[in-house]
TORKOL-4160 file (C-alpha; in steps of 0.2 Angstrom, whole numbers, padded with zeros to 4 digits, m for minus):
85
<pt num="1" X="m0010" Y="m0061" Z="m0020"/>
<pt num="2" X="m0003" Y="m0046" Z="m0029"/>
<pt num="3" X="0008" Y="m0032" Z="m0023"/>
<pt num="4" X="0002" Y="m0013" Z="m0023"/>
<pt num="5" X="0014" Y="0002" Z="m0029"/>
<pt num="6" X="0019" Y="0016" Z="m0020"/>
<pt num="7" X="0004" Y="0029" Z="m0025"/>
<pt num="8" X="0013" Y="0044" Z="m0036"/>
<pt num="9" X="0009" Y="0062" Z="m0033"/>
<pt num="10" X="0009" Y="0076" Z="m0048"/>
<pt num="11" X="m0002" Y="0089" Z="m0052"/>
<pt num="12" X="m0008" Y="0090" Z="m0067"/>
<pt num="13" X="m0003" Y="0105" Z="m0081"/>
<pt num="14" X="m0021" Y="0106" Z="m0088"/>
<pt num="15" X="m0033" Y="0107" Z="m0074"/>
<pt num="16" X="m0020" Y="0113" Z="m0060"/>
<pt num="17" X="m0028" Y="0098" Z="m0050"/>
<pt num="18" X="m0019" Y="0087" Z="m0036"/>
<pt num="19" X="m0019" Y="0068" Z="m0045"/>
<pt num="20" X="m0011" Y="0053" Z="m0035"/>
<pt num="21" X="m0009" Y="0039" Z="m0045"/>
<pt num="22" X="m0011" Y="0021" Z="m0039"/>
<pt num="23" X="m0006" Y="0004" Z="m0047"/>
<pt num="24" X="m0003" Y="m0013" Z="m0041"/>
<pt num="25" X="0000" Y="m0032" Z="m0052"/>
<pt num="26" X="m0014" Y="m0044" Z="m0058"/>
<pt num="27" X="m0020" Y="m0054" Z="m0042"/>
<pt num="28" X="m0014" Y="m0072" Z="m0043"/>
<pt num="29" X="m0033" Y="m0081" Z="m0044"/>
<pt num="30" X="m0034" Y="m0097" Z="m0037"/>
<pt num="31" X="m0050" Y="m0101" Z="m0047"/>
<pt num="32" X="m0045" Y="m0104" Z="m0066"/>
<pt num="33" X="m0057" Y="m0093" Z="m0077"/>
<pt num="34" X="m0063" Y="m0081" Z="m0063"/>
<pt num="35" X="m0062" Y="m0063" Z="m0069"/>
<pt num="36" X="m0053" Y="m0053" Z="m0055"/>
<pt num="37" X="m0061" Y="m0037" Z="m0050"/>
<pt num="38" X="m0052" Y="m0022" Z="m0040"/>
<pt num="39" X="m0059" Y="m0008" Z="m0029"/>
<pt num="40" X="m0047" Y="0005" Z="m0022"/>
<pt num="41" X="m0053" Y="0011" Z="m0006"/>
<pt num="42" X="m0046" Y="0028" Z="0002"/>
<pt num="43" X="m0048" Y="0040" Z="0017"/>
<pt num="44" X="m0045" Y="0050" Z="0031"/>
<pt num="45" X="m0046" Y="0036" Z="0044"/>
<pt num="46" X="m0045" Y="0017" Z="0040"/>
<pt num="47" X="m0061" Y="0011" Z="0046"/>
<pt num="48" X="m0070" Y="0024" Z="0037"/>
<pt num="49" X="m0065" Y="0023" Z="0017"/>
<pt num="50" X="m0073" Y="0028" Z="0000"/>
<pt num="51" X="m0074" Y="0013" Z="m0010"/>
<pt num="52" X="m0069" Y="0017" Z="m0030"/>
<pt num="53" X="m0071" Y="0004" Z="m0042"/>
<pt num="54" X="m0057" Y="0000" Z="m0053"/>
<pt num="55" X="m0064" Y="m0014" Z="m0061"/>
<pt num="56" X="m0051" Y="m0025" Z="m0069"/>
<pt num="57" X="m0040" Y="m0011" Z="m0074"/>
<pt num="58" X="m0025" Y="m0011" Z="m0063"/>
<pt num="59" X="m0023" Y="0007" Z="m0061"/>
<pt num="60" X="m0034" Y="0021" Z="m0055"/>
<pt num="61" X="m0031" Y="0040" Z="m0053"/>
<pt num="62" X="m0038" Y="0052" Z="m0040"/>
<pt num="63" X="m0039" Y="0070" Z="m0041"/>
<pt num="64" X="m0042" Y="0084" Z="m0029"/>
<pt num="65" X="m0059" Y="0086" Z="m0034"/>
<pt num="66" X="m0062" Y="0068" Z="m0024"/>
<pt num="67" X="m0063" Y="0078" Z="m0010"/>
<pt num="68" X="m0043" Y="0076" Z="m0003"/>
<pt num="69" X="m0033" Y="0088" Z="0003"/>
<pt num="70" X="m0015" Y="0092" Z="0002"/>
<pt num="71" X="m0004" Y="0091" Z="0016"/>
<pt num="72" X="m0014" Y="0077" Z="0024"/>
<pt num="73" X="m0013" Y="0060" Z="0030"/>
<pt num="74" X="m0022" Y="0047" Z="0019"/>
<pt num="75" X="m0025" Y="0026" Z="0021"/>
<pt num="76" X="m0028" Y="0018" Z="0006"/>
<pt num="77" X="m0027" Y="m0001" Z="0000"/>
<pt num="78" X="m0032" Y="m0012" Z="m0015"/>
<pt num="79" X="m0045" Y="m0026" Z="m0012"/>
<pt num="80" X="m0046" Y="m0037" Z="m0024"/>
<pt num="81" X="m0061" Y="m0050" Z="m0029"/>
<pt num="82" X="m0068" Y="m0064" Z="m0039"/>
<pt num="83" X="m0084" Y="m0073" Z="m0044"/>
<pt num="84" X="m0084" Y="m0079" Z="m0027"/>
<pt num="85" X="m0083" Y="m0063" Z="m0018"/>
């Protein structure tokens, strides 16, 4: 278990891009020594998401250029995964 944070929006000075920020907790492994991996995935409609892979990191940025619009509606969640799957 581990809990997602609301995504932040800003756009950044440099590039004049759109960036949404994400960032959740460490998952809670049941499995002692499993490494915990995370993919953020993120679309138009939930059914139909691009996976990006966070690996352990627990944060993840997006910008503009990743195909998003402003002004739009967006699903996004956090899966998490072990050794196990």
């Amino acid at each position: 278990m581990f809990t997602a944070n609301t995504p932040a929006v800003r756009v950044n000075d440099g590039t004049g891009e759109i960036e949404i920020d994400f960032a959740w907790s460490a998952s809670t492994e049941v499995d002692p020594g499993d490494a915990v991996s995370y993919r953020l995935e993120f679309g138009e409609d939930a059914d139909n998401v691009t996976s990006y892979d966070a690996g352990t990191d627990l944060a993840f940025t997006l910008s503009s250029t990743d195909n998003f619009e402003d002004n739009s509606v967006y699903y996004w969640r956090i899966v998490a995964t072990d050794n196990d799957g």
